[in-house]
MARGUSE-314783 format. One line per 4 residues: their letters; for each residue x, y, z of N, C-alpha, C, O, CB. Coordinates in pm, whole numbers, plus 50000, padded with zeros to 5 digits. Glycine has a CB too. Example, Ala and Ser with C-alpha at 12.3 -4.5 7.8 and 13.67 -1.06 7.14 Angstrom:
BEGIN
as) 51319:49431:50780:51230:49550:50780:51320:49670:50780:51424:49668:50846:51131:49553:50905; 51285:49775:50708:51367:49894:50714:51290:50003:50787:51341:50114:50804:51408:49940:50572
This chain:
BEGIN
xxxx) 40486:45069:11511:40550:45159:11417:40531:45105:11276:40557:44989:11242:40699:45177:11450; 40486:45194:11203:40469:45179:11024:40575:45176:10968:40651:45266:11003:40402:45288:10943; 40633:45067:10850:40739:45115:10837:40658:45147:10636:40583:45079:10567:40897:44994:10896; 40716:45259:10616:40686:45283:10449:40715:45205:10355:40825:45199:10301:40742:45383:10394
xxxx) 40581:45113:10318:40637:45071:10240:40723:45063:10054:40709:44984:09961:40579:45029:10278; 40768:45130:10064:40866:45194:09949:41023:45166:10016:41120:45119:09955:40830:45388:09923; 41019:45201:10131:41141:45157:10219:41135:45042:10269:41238:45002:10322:41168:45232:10325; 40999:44941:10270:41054:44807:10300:41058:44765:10166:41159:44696:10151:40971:44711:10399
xxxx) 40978:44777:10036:41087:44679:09912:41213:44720:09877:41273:44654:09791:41031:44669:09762; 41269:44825:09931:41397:44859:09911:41503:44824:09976:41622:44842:09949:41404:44957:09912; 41430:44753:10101:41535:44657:10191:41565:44506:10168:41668:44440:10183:41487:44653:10330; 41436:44475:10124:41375:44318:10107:41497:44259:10064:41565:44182:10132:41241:44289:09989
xxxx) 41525:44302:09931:41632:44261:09865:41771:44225:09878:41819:44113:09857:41635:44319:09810; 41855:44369:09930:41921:44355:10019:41939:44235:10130:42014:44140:10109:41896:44444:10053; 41883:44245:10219:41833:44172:10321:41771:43995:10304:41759:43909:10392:41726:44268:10363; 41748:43989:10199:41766:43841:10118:41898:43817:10041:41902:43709:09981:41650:43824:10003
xxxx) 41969:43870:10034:42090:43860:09953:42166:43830:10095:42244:43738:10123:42139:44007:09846; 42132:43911:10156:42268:43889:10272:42229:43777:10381:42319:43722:10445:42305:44050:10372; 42119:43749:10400:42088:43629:10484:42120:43481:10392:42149:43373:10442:41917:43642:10533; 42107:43507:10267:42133:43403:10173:42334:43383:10185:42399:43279:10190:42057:43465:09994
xxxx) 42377:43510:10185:42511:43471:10167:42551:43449:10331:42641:43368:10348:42605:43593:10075; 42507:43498:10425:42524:43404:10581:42516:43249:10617:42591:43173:10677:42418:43447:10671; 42402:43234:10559:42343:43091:10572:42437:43042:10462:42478:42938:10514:42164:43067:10543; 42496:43051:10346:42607:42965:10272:42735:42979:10377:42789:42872:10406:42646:43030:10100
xxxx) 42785:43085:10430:42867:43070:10502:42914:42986:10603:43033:42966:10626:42862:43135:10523; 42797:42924:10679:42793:42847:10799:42796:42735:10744:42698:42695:10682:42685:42863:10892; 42926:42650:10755:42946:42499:10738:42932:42441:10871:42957:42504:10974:43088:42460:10677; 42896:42329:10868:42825:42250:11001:42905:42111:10945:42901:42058:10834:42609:42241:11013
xxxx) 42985:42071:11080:43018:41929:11061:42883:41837:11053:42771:41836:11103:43114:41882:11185; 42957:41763:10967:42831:41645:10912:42813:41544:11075:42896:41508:11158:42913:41507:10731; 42699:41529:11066:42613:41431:11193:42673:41267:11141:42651:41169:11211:42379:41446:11177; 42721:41260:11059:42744:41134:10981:42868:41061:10975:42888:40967:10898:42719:41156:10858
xxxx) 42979:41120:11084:43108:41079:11088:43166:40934:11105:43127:40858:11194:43152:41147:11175; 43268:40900:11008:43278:40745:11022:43318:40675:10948:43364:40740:10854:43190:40688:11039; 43330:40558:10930:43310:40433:10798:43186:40375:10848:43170:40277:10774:43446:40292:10779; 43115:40378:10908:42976:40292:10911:42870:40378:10824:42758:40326:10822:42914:40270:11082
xxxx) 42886:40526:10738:42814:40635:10700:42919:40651:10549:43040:40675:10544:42810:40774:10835; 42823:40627:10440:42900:40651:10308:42931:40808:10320:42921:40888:10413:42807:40609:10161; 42982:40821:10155:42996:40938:10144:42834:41040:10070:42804:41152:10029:43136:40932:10058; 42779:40918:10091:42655:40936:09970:42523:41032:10090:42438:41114:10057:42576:40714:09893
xxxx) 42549:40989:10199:42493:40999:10311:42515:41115:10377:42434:41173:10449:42520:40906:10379; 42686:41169:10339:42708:41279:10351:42637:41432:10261:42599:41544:10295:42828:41252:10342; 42646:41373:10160:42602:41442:10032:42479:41440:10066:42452:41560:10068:42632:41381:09890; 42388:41385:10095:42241:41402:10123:42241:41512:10209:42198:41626:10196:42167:41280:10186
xxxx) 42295:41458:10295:42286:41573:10436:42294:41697:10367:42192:41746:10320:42424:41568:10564; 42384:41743:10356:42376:41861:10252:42334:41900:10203:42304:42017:10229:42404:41884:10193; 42289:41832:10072:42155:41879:10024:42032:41899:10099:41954:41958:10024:42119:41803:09938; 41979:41877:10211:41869:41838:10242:41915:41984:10379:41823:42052:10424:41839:41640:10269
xxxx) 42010:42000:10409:42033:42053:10463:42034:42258:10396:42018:42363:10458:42131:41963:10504; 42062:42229:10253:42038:42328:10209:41931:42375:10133:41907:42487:10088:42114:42341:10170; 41861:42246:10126:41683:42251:10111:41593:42328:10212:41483:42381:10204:41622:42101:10126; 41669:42316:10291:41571:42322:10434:41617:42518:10458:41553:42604:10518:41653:42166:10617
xxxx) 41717:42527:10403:41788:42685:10381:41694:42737:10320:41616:42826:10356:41928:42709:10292; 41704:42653:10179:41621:42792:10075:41479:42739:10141:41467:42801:10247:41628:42781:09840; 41423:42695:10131:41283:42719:10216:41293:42761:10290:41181:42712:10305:41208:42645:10260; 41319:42827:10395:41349:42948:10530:41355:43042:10445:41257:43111:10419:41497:42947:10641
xxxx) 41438:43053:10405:41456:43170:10319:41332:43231:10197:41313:43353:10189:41586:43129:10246; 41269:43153:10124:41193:43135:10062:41089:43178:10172:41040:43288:10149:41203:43016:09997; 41044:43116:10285:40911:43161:10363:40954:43279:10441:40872:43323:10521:40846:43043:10469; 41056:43330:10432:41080:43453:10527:41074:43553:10423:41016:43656:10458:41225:43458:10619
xxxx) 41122:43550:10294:41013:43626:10210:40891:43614:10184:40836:43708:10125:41034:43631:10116; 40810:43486:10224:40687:43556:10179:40621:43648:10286:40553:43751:10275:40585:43452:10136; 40670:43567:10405:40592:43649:10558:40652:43772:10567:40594:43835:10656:40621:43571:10724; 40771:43858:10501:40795:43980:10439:40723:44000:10372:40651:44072:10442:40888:44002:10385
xxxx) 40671:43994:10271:40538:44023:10184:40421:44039:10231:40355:44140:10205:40509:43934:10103; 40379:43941:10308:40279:43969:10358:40224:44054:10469:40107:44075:10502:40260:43890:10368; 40368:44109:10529:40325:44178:10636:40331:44279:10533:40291:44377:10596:40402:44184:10779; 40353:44316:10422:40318:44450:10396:40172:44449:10361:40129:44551:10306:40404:44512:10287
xxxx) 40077:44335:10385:39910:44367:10352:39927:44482:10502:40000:44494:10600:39755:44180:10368; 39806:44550:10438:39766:44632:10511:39642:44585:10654:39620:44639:10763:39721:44723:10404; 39596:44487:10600:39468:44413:10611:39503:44292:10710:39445:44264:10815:39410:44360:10459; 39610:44226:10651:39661:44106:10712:39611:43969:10711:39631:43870:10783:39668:44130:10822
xxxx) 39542:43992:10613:39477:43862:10572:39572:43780:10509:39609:43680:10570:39359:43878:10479; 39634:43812:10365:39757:43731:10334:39824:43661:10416:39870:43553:10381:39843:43794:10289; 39846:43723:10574:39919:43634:10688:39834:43493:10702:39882:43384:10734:39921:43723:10850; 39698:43523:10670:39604:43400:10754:39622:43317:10599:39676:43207:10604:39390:43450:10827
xxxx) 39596:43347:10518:39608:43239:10400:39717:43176:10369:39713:43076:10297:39580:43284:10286; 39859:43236:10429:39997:43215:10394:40037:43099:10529:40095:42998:10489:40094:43383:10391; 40015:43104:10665:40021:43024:10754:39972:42887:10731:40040:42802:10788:39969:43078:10843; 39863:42841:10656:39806:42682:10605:39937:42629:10480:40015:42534:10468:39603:42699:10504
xxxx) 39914:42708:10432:40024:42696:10267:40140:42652:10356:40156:42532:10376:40071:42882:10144; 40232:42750:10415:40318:42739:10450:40379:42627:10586:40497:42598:10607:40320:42848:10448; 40246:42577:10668:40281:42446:10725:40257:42309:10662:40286:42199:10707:40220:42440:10839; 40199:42340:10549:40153:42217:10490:40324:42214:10399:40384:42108:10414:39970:42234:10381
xxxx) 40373:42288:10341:40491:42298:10237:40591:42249:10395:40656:42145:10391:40523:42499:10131; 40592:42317:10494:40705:42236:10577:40696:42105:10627:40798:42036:10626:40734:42298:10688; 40584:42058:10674:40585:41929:10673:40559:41814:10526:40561:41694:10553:40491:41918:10771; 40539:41850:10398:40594:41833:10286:40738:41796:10294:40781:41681:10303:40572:41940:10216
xxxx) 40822:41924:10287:40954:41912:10279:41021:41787:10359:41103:41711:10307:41005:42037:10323; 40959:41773:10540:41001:41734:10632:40992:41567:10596:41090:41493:10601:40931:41799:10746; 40882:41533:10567:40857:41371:10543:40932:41367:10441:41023:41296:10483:40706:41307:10513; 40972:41408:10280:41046:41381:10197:41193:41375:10228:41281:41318:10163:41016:41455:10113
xxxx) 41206:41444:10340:41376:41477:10389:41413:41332:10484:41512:41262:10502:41392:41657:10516; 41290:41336:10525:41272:41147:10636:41289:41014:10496:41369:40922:10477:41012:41114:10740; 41209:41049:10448:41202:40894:10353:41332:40923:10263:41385:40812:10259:41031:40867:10231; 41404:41000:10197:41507:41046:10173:41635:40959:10266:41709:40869:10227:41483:41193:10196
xxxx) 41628:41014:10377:41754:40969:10438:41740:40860:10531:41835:40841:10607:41819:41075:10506; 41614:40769:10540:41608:40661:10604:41661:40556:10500:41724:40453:10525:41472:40642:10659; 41610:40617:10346:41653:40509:10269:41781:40480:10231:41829:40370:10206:41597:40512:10172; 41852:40631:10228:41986:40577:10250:42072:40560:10360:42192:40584:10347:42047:40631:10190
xxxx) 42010:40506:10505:42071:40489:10588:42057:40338:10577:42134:40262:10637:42040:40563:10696; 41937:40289:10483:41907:40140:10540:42005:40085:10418:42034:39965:10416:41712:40074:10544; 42074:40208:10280:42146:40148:10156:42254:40113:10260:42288:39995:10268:42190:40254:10006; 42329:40229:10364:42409:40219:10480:42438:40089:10530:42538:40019:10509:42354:40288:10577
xxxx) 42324:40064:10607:42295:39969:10648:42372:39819:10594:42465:39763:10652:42170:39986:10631; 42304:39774:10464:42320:39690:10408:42424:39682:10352:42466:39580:10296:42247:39676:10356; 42499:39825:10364:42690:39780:10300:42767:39723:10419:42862:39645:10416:42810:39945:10242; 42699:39786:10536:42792:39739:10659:42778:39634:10688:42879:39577:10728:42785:39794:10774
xxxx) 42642:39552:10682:42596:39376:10680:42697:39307:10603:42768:39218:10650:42437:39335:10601; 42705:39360:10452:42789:39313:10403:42966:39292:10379:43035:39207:10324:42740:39336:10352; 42990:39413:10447:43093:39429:10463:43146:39319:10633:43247:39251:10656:43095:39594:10451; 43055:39342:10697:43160:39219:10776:43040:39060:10775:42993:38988:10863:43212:39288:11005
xxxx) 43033:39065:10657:42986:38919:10624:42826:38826:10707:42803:38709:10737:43134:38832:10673; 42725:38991:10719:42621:38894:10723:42502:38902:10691:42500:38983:10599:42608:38858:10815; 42383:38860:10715:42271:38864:10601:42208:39001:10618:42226:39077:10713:42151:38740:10614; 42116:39027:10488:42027:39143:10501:41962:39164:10637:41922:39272:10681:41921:39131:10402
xxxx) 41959:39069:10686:41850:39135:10824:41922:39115:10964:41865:39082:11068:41678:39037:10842; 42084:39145:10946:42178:39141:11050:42226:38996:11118:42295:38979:11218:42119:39226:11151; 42169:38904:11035:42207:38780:11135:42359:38690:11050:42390:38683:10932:42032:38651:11146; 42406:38648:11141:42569:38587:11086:42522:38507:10953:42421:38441:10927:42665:38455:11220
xxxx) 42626:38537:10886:42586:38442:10775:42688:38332:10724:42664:38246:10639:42549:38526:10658; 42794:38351:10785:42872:38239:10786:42999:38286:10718:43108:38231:10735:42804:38120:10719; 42977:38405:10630:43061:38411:10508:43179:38516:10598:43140:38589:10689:42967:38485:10343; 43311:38510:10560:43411:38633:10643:43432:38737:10610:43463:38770:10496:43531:38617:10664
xxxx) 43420:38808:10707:43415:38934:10671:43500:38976:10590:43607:38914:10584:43417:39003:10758; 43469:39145:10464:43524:39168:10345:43664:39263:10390:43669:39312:10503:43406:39243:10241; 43741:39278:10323:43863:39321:10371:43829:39460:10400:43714:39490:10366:43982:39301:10275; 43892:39545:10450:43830:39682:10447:43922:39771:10386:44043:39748:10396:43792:39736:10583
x) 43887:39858:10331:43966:39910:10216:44006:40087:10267:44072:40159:10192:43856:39893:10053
């Protein structure tokens, strides 16, 4: 089935507005619960979590766009672009939150008193606050 297109840019919009205000709606407990997980760690998540939103969102308009080629070629040029931009996103979202798991890391070493690379260090552990 064809749908006219005059009646699909007249939906597009719509239909990005309201998947945009769904996807803000849905709060997701953080994966990060604890004192061994800052608050900084939390805040990433989030962001990275709503990175990963507007890009969905962002590629579900373009593959809306493109299905209105007639031709369908735009689909074949838009599929390379668009796995190369997700695994983009994906490694930056990795080196992103490994690094602050290992900042993590190194408060909790320090916090019960031992060296950067987990081994006792003699010193007693810091009070916890």
């Amino acid at each position: 089935m064809r749908v006219n297109p005059e009646v699909r840019r007249a939906l597009f919009v719509p239909l990005l507005v309201a998947a945009a205000a769904l996807t803000g709606c849905q709060g997701t407990q953080s994966n990060f619960q604890g004192s061994n997980f800052s608050s900084e760690t939390r805040a990433l998540e989030k962001q990275l979590n709503a990175e990963a939103t507007a890009f969905g969102a962002v590629q579900g308009a373009t593959s809306l766009a493109a299905s209105a080629d007639p031709t369908g070629l735009s689909s074949f040029a838009k599929a390379p672009v668009a796995l190369a931009a997700r695994n983009a996103l994906a490694t930056s979202a990795n080196a992103r939150m490994d690094a602050q798991l290992a900042r993590d890391e190194q408060a909790l070493y320090r916090r019960y008193g031992m060296n950067p690379d987990g081994t006792p260090s003699g010193k007693r552990p810091a009070e916890s606050n």
